[in-house]
N, C-alpha and C positions, 0 to 999 in steps of 0.2 A: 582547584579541588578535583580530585580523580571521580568520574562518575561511578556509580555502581555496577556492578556485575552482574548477569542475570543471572537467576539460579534456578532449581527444579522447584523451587518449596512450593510453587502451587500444585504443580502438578502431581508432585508426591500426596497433597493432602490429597487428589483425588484419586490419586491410584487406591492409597488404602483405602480410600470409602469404598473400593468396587468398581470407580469407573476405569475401565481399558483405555477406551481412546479419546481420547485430551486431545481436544484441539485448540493453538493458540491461532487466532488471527488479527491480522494488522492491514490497515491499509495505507495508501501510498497518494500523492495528487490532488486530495481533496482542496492545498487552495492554490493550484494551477488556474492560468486563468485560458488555458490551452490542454486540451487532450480531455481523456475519461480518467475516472476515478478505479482505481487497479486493488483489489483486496487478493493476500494470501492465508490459508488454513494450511496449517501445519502442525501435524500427529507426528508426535516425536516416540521412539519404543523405551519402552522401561528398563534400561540396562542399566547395567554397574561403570561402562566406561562410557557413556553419554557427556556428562562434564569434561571431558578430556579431547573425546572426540572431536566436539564445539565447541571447546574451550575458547575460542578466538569471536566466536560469537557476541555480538553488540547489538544496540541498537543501530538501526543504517545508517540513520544520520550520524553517527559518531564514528563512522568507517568510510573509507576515500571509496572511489570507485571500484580502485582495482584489487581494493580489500574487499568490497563486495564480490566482486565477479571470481575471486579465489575461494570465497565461501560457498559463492551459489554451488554448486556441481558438488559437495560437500553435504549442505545439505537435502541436497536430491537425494542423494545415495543414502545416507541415514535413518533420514524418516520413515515412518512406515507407510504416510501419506501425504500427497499434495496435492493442496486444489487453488484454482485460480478463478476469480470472477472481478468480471467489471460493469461498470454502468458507463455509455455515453454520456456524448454531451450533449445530444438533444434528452437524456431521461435526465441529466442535470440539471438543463433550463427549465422543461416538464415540472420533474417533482419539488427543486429544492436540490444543495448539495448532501443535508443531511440523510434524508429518503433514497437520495444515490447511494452516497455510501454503505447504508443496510443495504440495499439490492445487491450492491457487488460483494460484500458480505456472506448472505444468503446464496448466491451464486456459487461465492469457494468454498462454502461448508456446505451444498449439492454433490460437487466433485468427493466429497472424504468420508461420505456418508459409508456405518454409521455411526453416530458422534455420541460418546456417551453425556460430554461437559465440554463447555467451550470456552477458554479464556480470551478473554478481550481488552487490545488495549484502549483505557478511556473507561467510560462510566455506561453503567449498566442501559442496556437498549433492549426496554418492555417490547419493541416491537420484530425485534429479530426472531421470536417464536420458536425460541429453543432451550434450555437449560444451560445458563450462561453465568461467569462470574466478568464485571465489569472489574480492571485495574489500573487504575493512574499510573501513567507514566510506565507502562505494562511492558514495555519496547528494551526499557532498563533495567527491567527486576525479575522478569519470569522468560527462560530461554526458548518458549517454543514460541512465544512475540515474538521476540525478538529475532526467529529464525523465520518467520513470516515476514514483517518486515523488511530483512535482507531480497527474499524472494518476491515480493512485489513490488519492491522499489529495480531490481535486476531486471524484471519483466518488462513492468512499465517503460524505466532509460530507455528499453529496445525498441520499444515499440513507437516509442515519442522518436527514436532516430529514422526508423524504417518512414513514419509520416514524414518527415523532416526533407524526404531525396523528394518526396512529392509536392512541397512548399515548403521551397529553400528558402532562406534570409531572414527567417526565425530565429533560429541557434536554438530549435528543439533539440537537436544533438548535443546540447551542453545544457541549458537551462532548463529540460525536460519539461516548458512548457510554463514555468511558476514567471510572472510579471516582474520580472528582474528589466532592467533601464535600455538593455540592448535589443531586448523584447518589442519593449512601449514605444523604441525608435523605431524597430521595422515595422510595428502596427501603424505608425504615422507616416511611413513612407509606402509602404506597401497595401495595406487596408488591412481590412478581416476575412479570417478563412471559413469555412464549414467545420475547423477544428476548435476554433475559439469559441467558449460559451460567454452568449450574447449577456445571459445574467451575471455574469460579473463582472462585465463591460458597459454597466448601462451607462454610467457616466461619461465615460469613453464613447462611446458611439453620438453621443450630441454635440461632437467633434465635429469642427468642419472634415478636418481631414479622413474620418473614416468614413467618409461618404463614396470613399474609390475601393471599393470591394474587389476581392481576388477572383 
């Protein structure tokens, strides 16, 4: 069954209420059990060939790499803003993943400021503290997700690759971090890094073998 397409209708509903700049944002990582948690805000402009423009526009996960990385630079140029925020992994083992995530959130809609409405995908967050509409599955259904998405999943890869040259034998460069089996081998042969958050490894780490730290 073909997934759905994203379209403007949120954002149209807010343009004609008066708000200007709609921002959708998505984040990326949250269940990585390696790296920080990557959020993008993206202000898309109210044109007539927007839909055509991004017409190739998805949610990320429903796009290869190199469908992403042909989009990213695409939507750079389009929007009228972008903003990027992350939380470590020491503010993930701190707070909670969920509290990270709103932080990295809060952070990319700092950068796009100022925001008249915010669309988000997932369910409404009282504590974002801003004029927000929550939207399930928001990555599929409304394009300026979905072109956040694209851009913090882009950001993130890179960034998970750039850590990767500095603690090789991971396969951040490909698994960008999420507890895939080639992962959990290097963690057993190699230990834990200062990138792996320790809360979502507690069961792992009463490992004998992660007892040989990097």
């Amino acid at each position: 069954m073909q997934k759905p397409l994203p379209t403007l209708t949120f954002e149209l509903d807010r343009w004609q209420a008066g708000a200007d700049r709609v921002a959708g944002i998505d984040e990326v990582g949250r269940g990585c059990i390696a790296g920080g948690v990557m959020a993008a805000a993206v202000i898309l402009p109210a044109t007539s060939t927007l839909l055509q423009d991004l017409g190739a526009v998805r949610d990320s996960k429903q796009l290869s790499r190199i469908q992403r990385q042909e989009l990213f630079p695409q939507i750079m140029t389009i929007a009228s803003a972008v903003g990027l925020g992350g939380a470590t992994v020491k503010e993930i083992d701190r707070l909670n993943i969920r509290q990270a995530t709103i932080l990295a959130m809060q952070r990319a809609l700092a950068q796009v400021q100022p925001v008249d409405w915010v669309l988000v995908d997932g369910l409404f967050l009282p504590e974002l503290g801003i004029p927000h509409q929550g939207i399930v599955k928001g990555d599929q259904h409304c394009l300026s997700i979905a072109a956040a998405s694209i851009v913090a999943k882009v950001k993130r890869d890179r960034v998970m690759a750039q850590i990767s040259q500095r603690f090789p034998g991971y396969g951040w460069e490909h698994n960008a971090g999420y507890g895939t089996a080639f992962h959990y081998r290097a963690l057993e042969r190699l230990g834990i890094t200062p990138h792996h958050r320790r809360s979502f490894l507690r069961s792992w780490l009463h490992h004998p073998a992660s007892q040989s730290p990097c």
